[in-house]
C-alpha positions as a Python dict, from the first residue, in 0.01 Angstrom:
ca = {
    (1, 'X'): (0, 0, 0),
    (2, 'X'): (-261, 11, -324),
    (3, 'X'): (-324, -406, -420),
    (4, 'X'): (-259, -325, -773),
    (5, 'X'): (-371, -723, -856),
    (6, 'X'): (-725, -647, -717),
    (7, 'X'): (-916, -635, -1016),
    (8, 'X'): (-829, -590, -1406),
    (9, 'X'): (-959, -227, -1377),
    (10, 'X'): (-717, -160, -1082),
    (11, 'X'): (-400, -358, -1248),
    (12, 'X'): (-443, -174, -1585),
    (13, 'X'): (-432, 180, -1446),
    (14, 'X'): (-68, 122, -1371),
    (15, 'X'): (-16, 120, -1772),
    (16, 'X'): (16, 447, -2016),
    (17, 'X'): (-323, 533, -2193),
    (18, 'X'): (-237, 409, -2494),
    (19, 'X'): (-145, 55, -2319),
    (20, 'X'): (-454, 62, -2127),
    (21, 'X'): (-660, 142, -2468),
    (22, 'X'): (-553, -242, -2610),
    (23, 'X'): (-585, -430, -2244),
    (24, 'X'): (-899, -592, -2299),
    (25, 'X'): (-815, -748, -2647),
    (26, 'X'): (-444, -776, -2594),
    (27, 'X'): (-387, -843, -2207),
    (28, 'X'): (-482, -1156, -2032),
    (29, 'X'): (-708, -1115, -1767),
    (30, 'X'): (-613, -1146, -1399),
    (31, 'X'): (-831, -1486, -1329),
    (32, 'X'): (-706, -1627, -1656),
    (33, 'X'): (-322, -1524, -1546),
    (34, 'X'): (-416, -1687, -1190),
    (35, 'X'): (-544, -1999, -1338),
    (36, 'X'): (-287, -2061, -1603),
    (37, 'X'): (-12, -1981, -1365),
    (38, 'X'): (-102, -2232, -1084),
    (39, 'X'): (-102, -2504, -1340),
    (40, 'X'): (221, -2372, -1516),
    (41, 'X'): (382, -2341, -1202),
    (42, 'X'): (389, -2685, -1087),
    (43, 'X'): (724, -2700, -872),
    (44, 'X'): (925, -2496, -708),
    (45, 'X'): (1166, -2325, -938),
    (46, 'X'): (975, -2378, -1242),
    (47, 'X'): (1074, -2178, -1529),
    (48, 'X'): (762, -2043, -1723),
    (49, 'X'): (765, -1878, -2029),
    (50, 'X'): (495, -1626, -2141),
    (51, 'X'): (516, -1627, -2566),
    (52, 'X'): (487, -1300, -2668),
    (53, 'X'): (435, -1098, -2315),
    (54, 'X'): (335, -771, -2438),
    (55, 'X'): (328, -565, -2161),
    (56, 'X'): (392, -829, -1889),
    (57, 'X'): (41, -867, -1713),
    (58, 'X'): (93, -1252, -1739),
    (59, 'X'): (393, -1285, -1568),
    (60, 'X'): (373, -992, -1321),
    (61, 'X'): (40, -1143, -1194),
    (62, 'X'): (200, -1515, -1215),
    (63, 'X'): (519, -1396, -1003),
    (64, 'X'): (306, -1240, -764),
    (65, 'X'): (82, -1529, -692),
    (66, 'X'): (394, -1749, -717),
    (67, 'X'): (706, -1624, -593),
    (68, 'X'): (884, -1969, -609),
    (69, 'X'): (846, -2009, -933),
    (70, 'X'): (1022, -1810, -1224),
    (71, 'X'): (850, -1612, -1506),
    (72, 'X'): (972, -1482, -1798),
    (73, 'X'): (817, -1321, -2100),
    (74, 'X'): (937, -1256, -2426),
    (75, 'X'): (873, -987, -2634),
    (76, 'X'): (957, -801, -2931),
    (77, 'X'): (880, -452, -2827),
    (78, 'X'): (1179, -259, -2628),
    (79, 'X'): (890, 3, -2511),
    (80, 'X'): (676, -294, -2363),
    (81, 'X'): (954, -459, -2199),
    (82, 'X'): (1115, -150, -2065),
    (83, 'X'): (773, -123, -1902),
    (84, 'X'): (688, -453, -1768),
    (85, 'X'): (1068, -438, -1652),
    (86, 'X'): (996, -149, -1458),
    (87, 'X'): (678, -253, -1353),
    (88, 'X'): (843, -586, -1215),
    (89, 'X'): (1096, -351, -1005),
    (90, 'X'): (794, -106, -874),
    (91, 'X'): (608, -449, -765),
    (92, 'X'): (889, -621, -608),
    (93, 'X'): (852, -921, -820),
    (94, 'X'): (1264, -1047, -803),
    (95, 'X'): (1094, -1369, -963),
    (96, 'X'): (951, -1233, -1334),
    (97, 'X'): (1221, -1132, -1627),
    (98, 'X'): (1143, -952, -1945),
    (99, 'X'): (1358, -1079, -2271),
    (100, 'X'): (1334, -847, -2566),
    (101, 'X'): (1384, -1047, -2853),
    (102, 'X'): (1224, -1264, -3140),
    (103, 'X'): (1038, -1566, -3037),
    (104, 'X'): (1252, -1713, -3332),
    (105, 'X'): (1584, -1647, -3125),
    (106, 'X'): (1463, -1849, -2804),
    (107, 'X'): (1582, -2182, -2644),
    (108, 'X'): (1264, -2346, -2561),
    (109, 'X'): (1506, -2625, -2319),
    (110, 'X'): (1553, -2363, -2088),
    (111, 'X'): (1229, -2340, -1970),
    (112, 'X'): (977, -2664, -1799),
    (113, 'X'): (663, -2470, -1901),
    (114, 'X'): (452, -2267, -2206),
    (115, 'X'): (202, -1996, -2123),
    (116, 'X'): (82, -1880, -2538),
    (117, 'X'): (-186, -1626, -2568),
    (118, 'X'): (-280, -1625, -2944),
    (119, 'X'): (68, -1398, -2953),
    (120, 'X'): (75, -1418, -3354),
    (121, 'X'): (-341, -1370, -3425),
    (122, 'X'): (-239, -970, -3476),
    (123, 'X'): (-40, -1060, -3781),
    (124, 'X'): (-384, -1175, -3952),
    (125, 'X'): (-554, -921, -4166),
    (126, 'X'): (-852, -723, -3979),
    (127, 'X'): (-719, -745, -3645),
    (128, 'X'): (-627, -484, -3378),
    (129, 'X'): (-322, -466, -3365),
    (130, 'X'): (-108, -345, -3018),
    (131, 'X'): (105, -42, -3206),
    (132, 'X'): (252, -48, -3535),
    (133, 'X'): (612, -96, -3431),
    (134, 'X'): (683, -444, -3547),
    (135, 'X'): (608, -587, -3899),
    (136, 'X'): (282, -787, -3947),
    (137, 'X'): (177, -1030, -4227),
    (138, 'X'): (-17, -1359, -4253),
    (139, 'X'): (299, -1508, -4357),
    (140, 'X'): (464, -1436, -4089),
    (141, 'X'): (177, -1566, -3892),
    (142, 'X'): (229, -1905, -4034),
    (143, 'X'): (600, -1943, -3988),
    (144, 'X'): (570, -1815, -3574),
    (145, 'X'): (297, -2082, -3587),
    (146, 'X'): (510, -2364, -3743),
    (147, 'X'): (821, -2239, -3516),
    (148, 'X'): (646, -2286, -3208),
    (149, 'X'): (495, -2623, -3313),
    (150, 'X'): (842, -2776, -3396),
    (151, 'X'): (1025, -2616, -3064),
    (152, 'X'): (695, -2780, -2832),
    (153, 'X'): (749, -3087, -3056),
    (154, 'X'): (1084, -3148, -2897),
    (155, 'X'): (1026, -3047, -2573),
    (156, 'X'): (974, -3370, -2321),
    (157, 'X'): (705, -3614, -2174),
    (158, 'X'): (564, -3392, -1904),
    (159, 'X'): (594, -3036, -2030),
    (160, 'X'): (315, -2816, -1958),
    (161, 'X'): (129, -2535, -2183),
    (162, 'X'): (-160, -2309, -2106),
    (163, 'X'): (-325, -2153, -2432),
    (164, 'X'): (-562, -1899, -2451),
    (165, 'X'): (-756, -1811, -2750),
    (166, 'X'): (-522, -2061, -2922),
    (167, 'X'): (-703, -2197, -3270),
    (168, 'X'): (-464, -2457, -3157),
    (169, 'X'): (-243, -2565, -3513),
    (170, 'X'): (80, -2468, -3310),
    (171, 'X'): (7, -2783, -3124),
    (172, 'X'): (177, -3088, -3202),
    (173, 'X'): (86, -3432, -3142),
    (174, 'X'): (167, -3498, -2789),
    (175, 'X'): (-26, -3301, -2608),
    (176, 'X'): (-279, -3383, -2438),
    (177, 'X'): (-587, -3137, -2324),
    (178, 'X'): (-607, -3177, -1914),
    (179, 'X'): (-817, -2932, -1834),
    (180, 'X'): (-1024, -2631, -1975),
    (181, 'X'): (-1235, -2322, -1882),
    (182, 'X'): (-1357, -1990, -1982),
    (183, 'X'): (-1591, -2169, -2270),
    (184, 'X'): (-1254, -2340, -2388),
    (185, 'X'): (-1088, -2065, -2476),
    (186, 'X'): (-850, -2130, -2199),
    (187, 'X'): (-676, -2485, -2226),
    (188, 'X'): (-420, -2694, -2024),
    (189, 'X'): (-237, -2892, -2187),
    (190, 'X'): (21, -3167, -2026),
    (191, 'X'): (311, -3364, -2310),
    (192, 'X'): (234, -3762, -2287),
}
């Protein structure tokens, strides 16, 4: 049986061409997955949530690594959540779930921990952007922004979120930096 979580290279061929085309900008990386997900998944039966999972490379490498913890990602794309559904069934993952939906239309108390990977930055002007399904503007990137801030800002003393590539104004007071890596670009964060 192929390892498909063997390297980045390896994980991404199991994605269309077009998919594979955005991975490097638009995909977290397997380390950074690895590394966010053993923080995020701090107990068994944790419920993660991955904040705009595109095509599911978070949680498919967080459910592998951690199959008693739960991962879910939601998305706004039915094509990307089709496939990271199916991917999740052809990699016997029974612990990752795909939501397509608005970020907007989530209860954050369902879930113990955050994993956010910049999932708004495409809405700014100049950047790549995954397909050009969805609507983008720089005002919607604000109000994502400020929804996200007020749904961590009532979540309790102990949640945990992992950023990545975060400029960080979705954070509200609260949080606390624990731990950081890849230059900073990758921070843990723990509510006091």
């Amino acid at each position: 049986m192929k390892n498909w979580f063997a390297s980045d290279r390896v994980f991404n061929s199991l994605y269309p061409k077009l998919i594979q085309e955005v991975a490097e900008k638009h995909w977290t990386p397997l380390a950074v997955a690895e590394k966010a997900a053993a923080f995020l998944a701090a107990f068994p039966d944790a419920k993660v949530l991955d904040i705009g999972s595109g095509s599911g490379k978070f949680c498919l490498m967080a459910g592998h690594n951690h199959p008693l913890s739960l991962f879910y990602g939601i998305e706004q794309r039915a094509n990307l959540v089709a496939l990271s559904t199916d991917l999740a069934e052809k990699l016997k993952l029974d612990n990752v779930f795909f939501i397509c939906d608005n970020i907007t239309n989530i209860d954050f108390s369902a879930y113990d921990s955050f994993y956010f990977y910049n999932s708004f930055y495409e809405n700014i002007t100049g950047t790549q952007k995954i397909d050009f399904s969805v609507k983008y503007s720089e005002e919607l990137y604000n109000y994502y922004n400020r929804f996200l801030y007020k749904q961590l800002a009532k979540r309790p003393a102990g949640t945990r979120l992992v950023t990545y590539h975060s400029f960080g104004s979705e954070i509200p007071p609260g949080f606390e930096v624990v731990h950081t890596d890849y230059n900073e670009f990758l921070k843990f964060w723990i509510k006091v």
